[in-house]
C-alpha positions in Angstrom: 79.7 18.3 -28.7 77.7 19.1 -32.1 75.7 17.3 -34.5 77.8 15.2 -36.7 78.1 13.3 -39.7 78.1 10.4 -37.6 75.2 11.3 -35.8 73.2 11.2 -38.8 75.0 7.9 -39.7 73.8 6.2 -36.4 69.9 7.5 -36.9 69.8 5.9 -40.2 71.6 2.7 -39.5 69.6 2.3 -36.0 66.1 2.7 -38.7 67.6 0.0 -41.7 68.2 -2.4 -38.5 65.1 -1.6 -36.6 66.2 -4.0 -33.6 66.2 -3.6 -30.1 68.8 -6.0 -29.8 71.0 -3.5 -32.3 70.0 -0.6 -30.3 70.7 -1.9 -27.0 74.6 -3.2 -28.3 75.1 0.7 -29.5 73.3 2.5 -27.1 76.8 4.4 -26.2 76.8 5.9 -29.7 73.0 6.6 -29.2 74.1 8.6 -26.1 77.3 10.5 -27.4 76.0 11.3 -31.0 72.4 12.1 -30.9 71.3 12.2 -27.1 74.7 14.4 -25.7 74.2 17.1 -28.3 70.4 17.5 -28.5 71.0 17.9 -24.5 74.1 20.6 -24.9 71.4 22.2 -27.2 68.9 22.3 -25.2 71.1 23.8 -22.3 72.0 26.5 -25.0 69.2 27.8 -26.2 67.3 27.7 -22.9 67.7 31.6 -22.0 66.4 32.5 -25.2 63.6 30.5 -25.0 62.7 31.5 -21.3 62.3 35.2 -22.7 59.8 34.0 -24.9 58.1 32.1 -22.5 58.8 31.6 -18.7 56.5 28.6 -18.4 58.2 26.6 -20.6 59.7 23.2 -19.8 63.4 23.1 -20.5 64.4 20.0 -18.7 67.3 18.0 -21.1 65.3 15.1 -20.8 63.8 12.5 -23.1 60.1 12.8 -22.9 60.7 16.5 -21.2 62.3 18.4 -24.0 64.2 15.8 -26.1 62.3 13.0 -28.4 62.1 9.5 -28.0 64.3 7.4 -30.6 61.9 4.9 -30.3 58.2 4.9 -32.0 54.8 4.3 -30.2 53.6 1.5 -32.5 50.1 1.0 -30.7 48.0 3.8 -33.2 50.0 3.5 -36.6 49.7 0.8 -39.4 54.3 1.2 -39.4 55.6 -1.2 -37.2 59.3 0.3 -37.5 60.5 0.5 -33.8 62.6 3.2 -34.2 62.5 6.6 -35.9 65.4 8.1 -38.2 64.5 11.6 -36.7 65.0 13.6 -33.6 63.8 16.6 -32.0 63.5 19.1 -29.4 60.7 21.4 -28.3 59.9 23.9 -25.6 56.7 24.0 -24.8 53.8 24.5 -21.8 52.8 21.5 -19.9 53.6 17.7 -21.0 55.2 17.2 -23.7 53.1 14.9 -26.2 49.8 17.3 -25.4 48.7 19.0 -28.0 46.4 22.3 -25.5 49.8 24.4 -26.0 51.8 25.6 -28.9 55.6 25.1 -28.5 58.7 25.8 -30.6 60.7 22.8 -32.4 64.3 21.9 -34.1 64.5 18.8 -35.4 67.1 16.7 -37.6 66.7 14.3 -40.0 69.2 12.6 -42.5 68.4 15.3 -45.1 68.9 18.3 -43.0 67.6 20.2 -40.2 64.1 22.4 -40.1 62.7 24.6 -36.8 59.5 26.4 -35.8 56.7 26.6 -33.8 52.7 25.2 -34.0 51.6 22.2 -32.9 51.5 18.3 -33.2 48.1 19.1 -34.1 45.4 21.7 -33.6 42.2 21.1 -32.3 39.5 21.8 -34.3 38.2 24.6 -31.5 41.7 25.2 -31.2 41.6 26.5 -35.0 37.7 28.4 -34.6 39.1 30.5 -31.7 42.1 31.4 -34.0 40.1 32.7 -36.7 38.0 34.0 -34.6 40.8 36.3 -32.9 42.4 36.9 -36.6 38.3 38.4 -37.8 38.0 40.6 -35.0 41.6 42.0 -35.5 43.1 41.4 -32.4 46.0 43.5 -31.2 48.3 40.3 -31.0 47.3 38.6 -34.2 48.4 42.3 -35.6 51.7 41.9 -34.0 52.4 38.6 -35.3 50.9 39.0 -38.6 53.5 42.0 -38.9 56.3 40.1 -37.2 55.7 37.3 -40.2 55.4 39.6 -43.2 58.6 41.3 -42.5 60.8 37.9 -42.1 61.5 35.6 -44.7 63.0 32.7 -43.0 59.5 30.9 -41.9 56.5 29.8 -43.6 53.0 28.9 -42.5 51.8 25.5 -43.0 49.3 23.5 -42.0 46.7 21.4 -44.4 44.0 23.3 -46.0 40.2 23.4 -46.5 39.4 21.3 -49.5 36.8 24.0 -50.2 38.1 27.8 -49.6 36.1 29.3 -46.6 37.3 32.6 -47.1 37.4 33.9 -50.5 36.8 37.6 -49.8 39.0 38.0 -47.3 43.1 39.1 -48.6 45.7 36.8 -49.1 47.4 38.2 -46.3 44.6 36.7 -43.8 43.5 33.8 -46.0 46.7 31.7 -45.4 45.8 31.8 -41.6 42.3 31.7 -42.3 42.0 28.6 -44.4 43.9 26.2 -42.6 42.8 23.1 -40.6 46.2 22.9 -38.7 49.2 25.4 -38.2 52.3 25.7 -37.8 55.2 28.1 -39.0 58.4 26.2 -40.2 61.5 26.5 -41.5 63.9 24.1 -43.6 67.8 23.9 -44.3 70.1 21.4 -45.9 73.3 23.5 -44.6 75.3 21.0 -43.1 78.5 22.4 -42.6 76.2 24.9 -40.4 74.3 21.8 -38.4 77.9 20.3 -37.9 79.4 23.4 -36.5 79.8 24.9 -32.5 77.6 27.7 -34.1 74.8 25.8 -34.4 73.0 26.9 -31.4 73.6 30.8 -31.9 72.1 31.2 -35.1 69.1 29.6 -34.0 69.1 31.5 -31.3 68.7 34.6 -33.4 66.0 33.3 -35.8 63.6 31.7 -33.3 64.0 35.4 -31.4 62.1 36.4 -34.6 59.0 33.8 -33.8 58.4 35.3 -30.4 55.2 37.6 -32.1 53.9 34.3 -33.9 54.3 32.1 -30.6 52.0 34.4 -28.6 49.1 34.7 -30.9 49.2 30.8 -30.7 49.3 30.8 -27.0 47.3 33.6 -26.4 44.5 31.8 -28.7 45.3 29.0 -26.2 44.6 30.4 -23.5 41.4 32.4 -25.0 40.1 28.6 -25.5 40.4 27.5 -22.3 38.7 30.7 -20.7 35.9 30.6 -23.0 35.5 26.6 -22.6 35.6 27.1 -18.9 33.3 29.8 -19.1 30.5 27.9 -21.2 31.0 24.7 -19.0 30.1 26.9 -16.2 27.4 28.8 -17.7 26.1 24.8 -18.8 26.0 24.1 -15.3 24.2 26.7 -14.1 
């Protein structure tokens, strides 16, 4: 079944009541409107996704592919117990580890928005991408020409308080300057989040990140080699 109406109805009243108690008393909507259609969707676009990458997880499973409705309260100052968002993401390894990039959808009472970057990049995660990006690697090319020719994502991430790269073009500055990244995309169109063909358009635009999703894992992967390589060369 789609997302419905209702199933942003139950995320929002589940938040305002915030009780286990609540949650455990509707815990068949939980399952029929937000669990049963993030799994369908996850079923759907799992082809696609396995041509982008073959290592990715695609179980239909909370904590494998599908969100927790519930919040970790133990490192946040909001005690709320349960979140008014859900998502999905396929992504390498576990799925709350931040060493892999992975590609998102996620819905919230205002809409819907998809992409792919991370929770959060590592700080070495982010030198090894500039580093690729400054000596003009092949698949930093490919992406960076995959992005300017779409205009469906944009790249995010928070910024250097202090610009870091003044005399290098625009073009390269809004990868170089960032602390984090991620490249995301936003819609209020309900009638289109309601509908069976939900799952097919998005199928068609996250195609279009494949370019941008291997220069993240490929800088991934360049991290780990050249962290293995200097913990090696340390211990000899």
């Amino acid at each position: 079944m789609p997302f419905s109406k209702e199933t942003l109805n139950f995320l929002v009243e589940n938040r305002l009541n915030d009780s286990r108690s609540w949650f455990h008393e509707h815990n068949k909507e939980y399952r029929s409107l937000v669990l049963q259609p993030l799994q369908e969707l996850v079923l759907s676009l799992t082809p696609a996704m396995l041509e982008i990458d073959g290592e990715f997880i695609t179980e239909p499973r909370v904590d494998k592919t599908i969100s927790r409705i519930w919040r970790d309260t133990r490192y946040t100052h909001d005690p709320s117990l349960y979140r008014e968002n859900m998502w999905i993401i396929f992504k390498r390894g576990r799925m709350h580890t931040t060493e892999f990039p992975g590609i998102y959808f996620e819905i919230t009472p205002d809409g819907f928005g998809y992409g792919c970057g991370f929770y959060h990049a590592s700080t070495s995660y982010m030198n090894t991408l500039r580093k690729s990006i400054l000596e003009g690697s092949p698949v930093f090319l490919t992406a960076q020409k995959a992005f300017s020719a779409q205009d469906i994502y944009q790249i995010e991430g928070d910024l250097f308080k202090r610009p870091r790269y003044r005399e290098y073009p625009d073009s390269l500055r809004e990868w170089l300057e960032r602390r984090n990244i991620s490249l995301n995309a936003e819609s209020h169109d309900f009638e289109l989040l309601f509908s069976p063909g939900l799952s097919e358009k998005l199928i068609a635009n996250l195609k279009l990140l494949a370019p941008m999703y291997r220069f993240l894992l490929e800088t991934a992967l360049r991290e780990q080699r050249e962290g293995t390589a200097l913990e090696l060369l340390q211990r000899s």
